[in-house]
Short mmCIF file of the C-alpha atoms (twelve columns), coordinates in Angstrom:
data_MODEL
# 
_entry.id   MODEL 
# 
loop_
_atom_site.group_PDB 
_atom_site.id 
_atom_site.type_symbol 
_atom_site.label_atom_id 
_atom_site.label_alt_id 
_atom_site.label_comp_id 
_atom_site.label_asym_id 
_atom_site.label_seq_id 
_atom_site.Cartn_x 
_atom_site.Cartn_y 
_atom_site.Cartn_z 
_atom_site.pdbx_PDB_model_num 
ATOM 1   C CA . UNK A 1   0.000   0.000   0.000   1 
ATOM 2   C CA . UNK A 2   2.403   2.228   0.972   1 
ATOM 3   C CA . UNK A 3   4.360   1.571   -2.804  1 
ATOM 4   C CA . UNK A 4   0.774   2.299   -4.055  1 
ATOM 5   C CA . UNK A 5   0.446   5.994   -2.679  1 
ATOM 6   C CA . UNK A 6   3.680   6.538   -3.444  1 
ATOM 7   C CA . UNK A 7   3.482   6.395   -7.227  1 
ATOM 8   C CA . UNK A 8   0.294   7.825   -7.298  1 
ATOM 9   C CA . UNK A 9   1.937   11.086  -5.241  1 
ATOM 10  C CA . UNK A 10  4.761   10.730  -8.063  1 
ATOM 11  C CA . UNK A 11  1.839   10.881  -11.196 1 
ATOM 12  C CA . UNK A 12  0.412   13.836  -9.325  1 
ATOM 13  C CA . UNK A 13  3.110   15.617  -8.951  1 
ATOM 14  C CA . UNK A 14  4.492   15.392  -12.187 1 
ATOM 15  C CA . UNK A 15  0.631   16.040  -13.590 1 
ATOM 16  C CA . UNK A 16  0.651   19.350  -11.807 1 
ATOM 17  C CA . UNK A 17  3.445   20.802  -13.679 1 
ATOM 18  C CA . UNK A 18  2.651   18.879  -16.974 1 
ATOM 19  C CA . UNK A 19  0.552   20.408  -20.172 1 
ATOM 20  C CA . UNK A 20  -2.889  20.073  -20.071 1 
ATOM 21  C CA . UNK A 21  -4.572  20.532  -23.686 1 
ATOM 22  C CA . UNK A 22  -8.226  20.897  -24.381 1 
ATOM 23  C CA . UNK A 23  -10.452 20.471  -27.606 1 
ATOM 24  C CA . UNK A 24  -12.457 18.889  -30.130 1 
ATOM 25  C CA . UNK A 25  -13.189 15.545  -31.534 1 
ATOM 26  C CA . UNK A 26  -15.292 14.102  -33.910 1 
ATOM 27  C CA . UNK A 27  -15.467 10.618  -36.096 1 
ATOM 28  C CA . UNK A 28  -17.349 7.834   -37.528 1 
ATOM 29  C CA . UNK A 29  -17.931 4.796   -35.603 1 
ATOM 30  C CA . UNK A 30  -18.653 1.054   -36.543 1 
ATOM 31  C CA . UNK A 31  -21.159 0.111   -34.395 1 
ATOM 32  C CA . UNK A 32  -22.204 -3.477  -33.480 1 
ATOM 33  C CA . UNK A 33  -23.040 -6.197  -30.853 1 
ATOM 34  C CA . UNK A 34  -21.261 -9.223  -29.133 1 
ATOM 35  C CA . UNK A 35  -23.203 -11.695 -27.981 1 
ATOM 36  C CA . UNK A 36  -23.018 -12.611 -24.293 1 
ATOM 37  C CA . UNK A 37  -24.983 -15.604 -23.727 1 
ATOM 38  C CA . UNK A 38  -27.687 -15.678 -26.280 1 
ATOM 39  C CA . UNK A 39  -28.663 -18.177 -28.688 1 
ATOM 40  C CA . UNK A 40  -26.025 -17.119 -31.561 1 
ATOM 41  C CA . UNK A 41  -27.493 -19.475 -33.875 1 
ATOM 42  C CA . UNK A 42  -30.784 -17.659 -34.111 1 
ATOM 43  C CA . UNK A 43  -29.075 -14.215 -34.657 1 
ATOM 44  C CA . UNK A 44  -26.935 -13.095 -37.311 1 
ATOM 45  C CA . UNK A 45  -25.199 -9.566  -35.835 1 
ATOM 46  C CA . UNK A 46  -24.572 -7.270  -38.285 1 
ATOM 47  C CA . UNK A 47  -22.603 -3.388  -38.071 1 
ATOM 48  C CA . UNK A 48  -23.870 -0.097  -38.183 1 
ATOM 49  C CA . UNK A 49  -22.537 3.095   -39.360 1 
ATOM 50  C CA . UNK A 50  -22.504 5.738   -36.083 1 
ATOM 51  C CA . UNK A 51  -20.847 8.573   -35.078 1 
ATOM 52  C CA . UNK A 52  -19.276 10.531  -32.286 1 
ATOM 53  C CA . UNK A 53  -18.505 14.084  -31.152 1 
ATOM 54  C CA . UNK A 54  -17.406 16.031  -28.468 1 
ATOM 55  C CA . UNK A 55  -14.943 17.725  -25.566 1 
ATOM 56  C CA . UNK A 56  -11.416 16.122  -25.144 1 
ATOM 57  C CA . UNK A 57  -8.654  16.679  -23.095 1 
ATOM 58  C CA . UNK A 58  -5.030  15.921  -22.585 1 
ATOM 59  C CA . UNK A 59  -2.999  15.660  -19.350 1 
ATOM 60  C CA . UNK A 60  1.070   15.110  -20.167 1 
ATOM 61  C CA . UNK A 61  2.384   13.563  -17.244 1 
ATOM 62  C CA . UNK A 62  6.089   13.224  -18.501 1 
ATOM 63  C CA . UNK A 63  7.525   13.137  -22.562 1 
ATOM 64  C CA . UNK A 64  6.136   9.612   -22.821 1 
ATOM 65  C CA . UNK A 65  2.970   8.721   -20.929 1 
ATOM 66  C CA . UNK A 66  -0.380  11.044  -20.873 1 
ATOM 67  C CA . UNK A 67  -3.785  10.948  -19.651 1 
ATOM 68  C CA . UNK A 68  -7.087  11.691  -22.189 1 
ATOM 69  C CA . UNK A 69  -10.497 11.783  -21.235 1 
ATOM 70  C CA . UNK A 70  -13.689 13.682  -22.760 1 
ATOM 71  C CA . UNK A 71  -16.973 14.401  -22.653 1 
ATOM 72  C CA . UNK A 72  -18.641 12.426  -25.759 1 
ATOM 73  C CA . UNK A 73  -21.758 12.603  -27.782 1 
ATOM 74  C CA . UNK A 74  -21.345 8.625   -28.605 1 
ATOM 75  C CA . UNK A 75  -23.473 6.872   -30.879 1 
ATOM 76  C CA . UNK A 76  -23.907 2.838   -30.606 1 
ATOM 77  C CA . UNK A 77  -25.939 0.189   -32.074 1 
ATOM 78  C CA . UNK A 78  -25.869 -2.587  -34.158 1 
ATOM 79  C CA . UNK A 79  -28.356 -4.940  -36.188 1 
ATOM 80  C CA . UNK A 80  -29.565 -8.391  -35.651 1 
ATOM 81  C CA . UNK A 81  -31.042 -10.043 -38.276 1 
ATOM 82  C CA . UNK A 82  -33.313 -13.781 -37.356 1 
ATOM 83  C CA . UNK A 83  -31.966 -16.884 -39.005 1 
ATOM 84  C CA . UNK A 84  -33.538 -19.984 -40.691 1 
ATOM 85  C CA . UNK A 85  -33.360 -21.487 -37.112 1 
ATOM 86  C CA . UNK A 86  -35.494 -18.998 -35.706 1 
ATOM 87  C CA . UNK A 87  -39.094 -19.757 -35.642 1 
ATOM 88  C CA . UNK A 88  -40.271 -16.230 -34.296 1 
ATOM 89  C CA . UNK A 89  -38.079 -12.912 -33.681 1 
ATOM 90  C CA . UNK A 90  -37.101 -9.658  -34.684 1 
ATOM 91  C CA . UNK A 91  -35.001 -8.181  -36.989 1 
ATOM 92  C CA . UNK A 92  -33.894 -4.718  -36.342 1 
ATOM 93  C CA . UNK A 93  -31.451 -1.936  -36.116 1 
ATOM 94  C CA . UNK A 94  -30.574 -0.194  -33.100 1 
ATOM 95  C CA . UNK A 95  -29.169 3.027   -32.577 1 
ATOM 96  C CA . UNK A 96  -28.725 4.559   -28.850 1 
ATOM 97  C CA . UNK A 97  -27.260 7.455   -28.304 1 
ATOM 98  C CA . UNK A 98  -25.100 7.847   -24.965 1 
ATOM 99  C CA . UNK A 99  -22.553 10.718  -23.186 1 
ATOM 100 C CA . UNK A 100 -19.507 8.599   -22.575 1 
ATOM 101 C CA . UNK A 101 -16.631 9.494   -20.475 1 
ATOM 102 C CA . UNK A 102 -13.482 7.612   -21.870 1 
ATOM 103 C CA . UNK A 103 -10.306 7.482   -18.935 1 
ATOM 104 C CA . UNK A 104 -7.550  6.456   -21.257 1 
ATOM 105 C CA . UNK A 105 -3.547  5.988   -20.954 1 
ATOM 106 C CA . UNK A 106 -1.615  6.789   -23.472 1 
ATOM 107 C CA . UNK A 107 2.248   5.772   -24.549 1 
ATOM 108 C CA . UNK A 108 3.797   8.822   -27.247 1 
ATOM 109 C CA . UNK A 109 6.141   8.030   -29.277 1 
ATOM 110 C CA . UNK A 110 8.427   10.818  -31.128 1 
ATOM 111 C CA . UNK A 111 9.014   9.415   -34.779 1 
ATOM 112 C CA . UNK A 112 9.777   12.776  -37.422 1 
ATOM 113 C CA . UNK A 113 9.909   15.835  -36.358 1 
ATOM 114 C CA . UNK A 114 6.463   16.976  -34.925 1 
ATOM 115 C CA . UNK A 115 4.690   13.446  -35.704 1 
ATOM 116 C CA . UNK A 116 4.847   10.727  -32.498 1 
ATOM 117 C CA . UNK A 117 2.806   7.838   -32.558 1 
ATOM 118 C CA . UNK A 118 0.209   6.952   -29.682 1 
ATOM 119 C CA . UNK A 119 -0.801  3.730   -28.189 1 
ATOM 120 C CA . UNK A 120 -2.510  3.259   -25.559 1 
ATOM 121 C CA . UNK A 121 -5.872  1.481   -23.176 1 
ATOM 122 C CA . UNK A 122 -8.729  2.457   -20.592 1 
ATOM 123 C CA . UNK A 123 -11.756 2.703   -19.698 1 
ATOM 124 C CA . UNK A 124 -15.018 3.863   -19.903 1 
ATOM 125 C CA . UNK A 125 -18.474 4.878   -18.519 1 
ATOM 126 C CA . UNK A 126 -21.618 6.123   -20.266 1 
ATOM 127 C CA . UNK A 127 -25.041 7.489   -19.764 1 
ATOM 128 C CA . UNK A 128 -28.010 6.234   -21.911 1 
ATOM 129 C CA . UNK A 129 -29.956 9.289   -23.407 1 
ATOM 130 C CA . UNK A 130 -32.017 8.571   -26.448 1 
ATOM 131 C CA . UNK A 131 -32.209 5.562   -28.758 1 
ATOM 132 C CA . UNK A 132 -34.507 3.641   -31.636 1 
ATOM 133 C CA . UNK A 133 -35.268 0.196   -32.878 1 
ATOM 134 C CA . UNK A 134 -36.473 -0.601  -36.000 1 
ATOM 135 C CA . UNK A 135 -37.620 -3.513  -38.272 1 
ATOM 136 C CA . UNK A 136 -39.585 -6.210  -38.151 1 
ATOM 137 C CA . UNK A 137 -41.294 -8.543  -36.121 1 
ATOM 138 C CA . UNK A 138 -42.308 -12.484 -37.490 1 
ATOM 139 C CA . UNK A 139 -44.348 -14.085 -35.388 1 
ATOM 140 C CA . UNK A 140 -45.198 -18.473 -35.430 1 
ATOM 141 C CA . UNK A 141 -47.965 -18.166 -37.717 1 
ATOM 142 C CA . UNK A 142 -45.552 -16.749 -40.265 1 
ATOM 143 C CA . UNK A 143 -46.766 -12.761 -39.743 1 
ATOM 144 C CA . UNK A 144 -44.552 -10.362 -39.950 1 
ATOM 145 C CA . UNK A 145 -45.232 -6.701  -38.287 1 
ATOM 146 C CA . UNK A 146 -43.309 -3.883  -38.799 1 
ATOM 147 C CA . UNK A 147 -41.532 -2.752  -35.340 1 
ATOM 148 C CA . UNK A 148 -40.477 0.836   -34.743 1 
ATOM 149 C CA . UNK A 149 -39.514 1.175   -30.625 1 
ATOM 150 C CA . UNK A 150 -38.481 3.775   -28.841 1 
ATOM 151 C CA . UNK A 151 -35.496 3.107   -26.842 1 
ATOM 152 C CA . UNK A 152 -36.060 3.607   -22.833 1 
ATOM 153 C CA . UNK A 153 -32.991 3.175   -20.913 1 
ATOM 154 C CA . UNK A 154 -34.218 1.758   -17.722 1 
ATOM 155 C CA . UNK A 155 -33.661 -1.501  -15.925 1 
ATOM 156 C CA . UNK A 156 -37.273 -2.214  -15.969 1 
ATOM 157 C CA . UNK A 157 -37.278 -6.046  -16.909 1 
ATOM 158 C CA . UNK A 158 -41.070 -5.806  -18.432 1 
ATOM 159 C CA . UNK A 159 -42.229 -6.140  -21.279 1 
ATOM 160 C CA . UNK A 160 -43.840 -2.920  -23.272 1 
ATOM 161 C CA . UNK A 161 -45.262 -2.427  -26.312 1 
ATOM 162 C CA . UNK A 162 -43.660 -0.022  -28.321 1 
ATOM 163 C CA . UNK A 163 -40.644 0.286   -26.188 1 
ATOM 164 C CA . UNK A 164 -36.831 -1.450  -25.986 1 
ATOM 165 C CA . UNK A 165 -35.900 -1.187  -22.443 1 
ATOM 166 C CA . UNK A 166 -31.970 -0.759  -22.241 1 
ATOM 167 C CA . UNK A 167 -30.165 -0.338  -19.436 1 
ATOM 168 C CA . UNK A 168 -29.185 3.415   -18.244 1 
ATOM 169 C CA . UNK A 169 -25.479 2.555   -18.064 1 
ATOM 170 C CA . UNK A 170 -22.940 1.383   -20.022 1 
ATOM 171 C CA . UNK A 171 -19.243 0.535   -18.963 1 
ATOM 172 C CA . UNK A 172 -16.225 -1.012  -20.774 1 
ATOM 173 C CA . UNK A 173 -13.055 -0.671  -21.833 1 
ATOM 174 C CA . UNK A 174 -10.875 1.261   -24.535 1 
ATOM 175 C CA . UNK A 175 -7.861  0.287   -26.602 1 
ATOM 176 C CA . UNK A 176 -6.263  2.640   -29.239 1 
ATOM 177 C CA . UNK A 177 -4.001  3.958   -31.770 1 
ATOM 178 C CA . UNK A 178 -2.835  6.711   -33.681 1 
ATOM 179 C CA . UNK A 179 -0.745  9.676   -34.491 1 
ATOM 180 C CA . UNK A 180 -0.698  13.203  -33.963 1 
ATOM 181 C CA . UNK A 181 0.840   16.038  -35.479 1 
ATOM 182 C CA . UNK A 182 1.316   19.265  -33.980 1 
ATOM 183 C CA . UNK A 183 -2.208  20.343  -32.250 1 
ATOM 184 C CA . UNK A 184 -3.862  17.525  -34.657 1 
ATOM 185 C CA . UNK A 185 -4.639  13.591  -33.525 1 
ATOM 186 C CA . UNK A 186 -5.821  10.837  -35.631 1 
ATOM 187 C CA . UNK A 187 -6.728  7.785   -33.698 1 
ATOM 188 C CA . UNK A 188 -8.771  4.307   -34.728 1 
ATOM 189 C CA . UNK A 189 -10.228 2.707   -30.943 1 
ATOM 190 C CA . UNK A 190 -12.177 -0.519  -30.026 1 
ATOM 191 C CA . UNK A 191 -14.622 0.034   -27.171 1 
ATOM 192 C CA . UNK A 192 -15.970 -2.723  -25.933 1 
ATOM 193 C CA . UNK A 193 -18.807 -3.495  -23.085 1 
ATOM 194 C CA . UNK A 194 -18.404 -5.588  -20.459 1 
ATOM 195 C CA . UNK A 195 -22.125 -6.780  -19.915 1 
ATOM 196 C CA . UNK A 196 -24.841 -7.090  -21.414 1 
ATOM 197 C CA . UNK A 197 -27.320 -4.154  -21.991 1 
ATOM 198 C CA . UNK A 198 -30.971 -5.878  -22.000 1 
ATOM 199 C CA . UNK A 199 -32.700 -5.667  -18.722 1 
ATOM 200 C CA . UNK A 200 -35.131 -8.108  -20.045 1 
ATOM 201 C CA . UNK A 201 -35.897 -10.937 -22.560 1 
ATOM 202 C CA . UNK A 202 -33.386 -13.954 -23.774 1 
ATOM 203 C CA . UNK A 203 -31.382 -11.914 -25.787 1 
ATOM 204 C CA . UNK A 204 -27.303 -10.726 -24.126 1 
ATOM 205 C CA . UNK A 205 -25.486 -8.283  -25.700 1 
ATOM 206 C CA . UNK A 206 -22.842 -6.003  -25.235 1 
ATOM 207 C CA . UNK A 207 -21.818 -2.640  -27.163 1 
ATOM 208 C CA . UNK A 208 -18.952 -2.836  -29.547 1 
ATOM 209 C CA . UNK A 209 -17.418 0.196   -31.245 1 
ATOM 210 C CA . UNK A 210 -14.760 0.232   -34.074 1 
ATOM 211 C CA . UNK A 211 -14.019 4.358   -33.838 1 
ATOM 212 C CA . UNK A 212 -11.859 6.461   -36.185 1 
ATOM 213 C CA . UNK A 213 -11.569 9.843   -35.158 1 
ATOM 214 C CA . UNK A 214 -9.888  12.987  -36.095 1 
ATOM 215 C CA . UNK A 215 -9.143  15.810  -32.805 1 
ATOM 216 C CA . UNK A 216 -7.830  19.136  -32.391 1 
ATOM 217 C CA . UNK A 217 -6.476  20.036  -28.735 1 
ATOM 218 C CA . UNK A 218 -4.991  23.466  -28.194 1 
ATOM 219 C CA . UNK A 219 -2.614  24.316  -24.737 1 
ATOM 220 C CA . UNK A 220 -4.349  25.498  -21.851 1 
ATOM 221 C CA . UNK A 221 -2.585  28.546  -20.922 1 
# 
């Protein structure tokens, strides 16, 4: 313990006199689902194209390790699709819309000048906010419906017509790459969820999220 709170008093104290930057991001996201338990032979999971935008910031602790974080507009989703060996089910596309607060180390590495490339892993946390499901709906006797849910992000584990219950929070972690140049990053991430995001029903699956972004952070004077 007492090893612990020493390197922790060591990050801080280099943090405090280290560069914090602050600024934008925005990309395009490959949304999708991994099955946690369902029946995978009765689903065929399909990606989505998403996006993301928001707040970032940078924390240099020395000339080779930094902190990131941000405050994201994060779009996730995916789309299932019934197979043969499915005698009733849905088949839909999903898009929820979350904030997500990524926590993310990162290694730098000086390659030409003002280039360096990044590596680097985390975590993150994020709040449900609005979402939709839409398709269609084949029931035994062979009729098929057309669906078109609203996304409530509840833990509620009832069913409701007209409504996909997901739960309110989402957590996971982050790996990444990139480069940046000068005030300018360009990173491709994998954020995946640990659990599943159904309160109710058979079906268990997590978020996944290809990302490939583009930022701009600026010193904080």
């Amino acid at each position: 313990m007492r090893k612990l709170l020493i390197v922790i008093f060591c990050l801080c104290t280099t943090a405090s006199f280290a560069q914090l930057k602050l600024g934008l991001q925005a990309g395009y996201n490959s949304s999708g689902f991994i099955d946690k338990g369902s029946d995978v032979q009765y689903f065929n999971l399909s990606r989505i194209s998403t996006f993301q935008v928001g707040l970032v910031g940078e924390q240099t602790l020395n000339k080779r390790f930094s902190l990131s974080s941000g405050l994201i507009y994060f779009q996730k989703g995916g789309q299932k699709d019934k197979t043969i060996f499915a005698t009733t089910g849905a088949s839909t596309v999903s898009k929820l819309n979350y904030i997500q607060i990524p926590l993310n180390i990162e290694y730098n590495i000086p390659f030409h000048k003002n280039w360096k490339a990044i590596v680097g892993a985390g975590l993150y946390g994020a709040v449900g906010l609005s979402g939709t499901e839409k398709g269609s709906d084949e029931e035994i006797s062979g009729n098929v419906t057309p669906l078109d849910n609203k996304v409530k992000f509840s833990n509620n584990p009832y069913y409701t017509a007209g409504i996909t219950y997901v739960k309110p929070l989402d957590f996971g972690y982050n790996v990444l790459v990139g480069v940046a140049h000068n005030n300018f990053e360009f990173k491709v991430t994998l954020s995946n969820g640990f659990a599943n995001i159904y309160p109710t029903g058979s079906t268990r699956f997590a978020n996944s999220v290809f990302g490939f972004t583009i930022g701009y952070l600026a010193p904080w004077k």
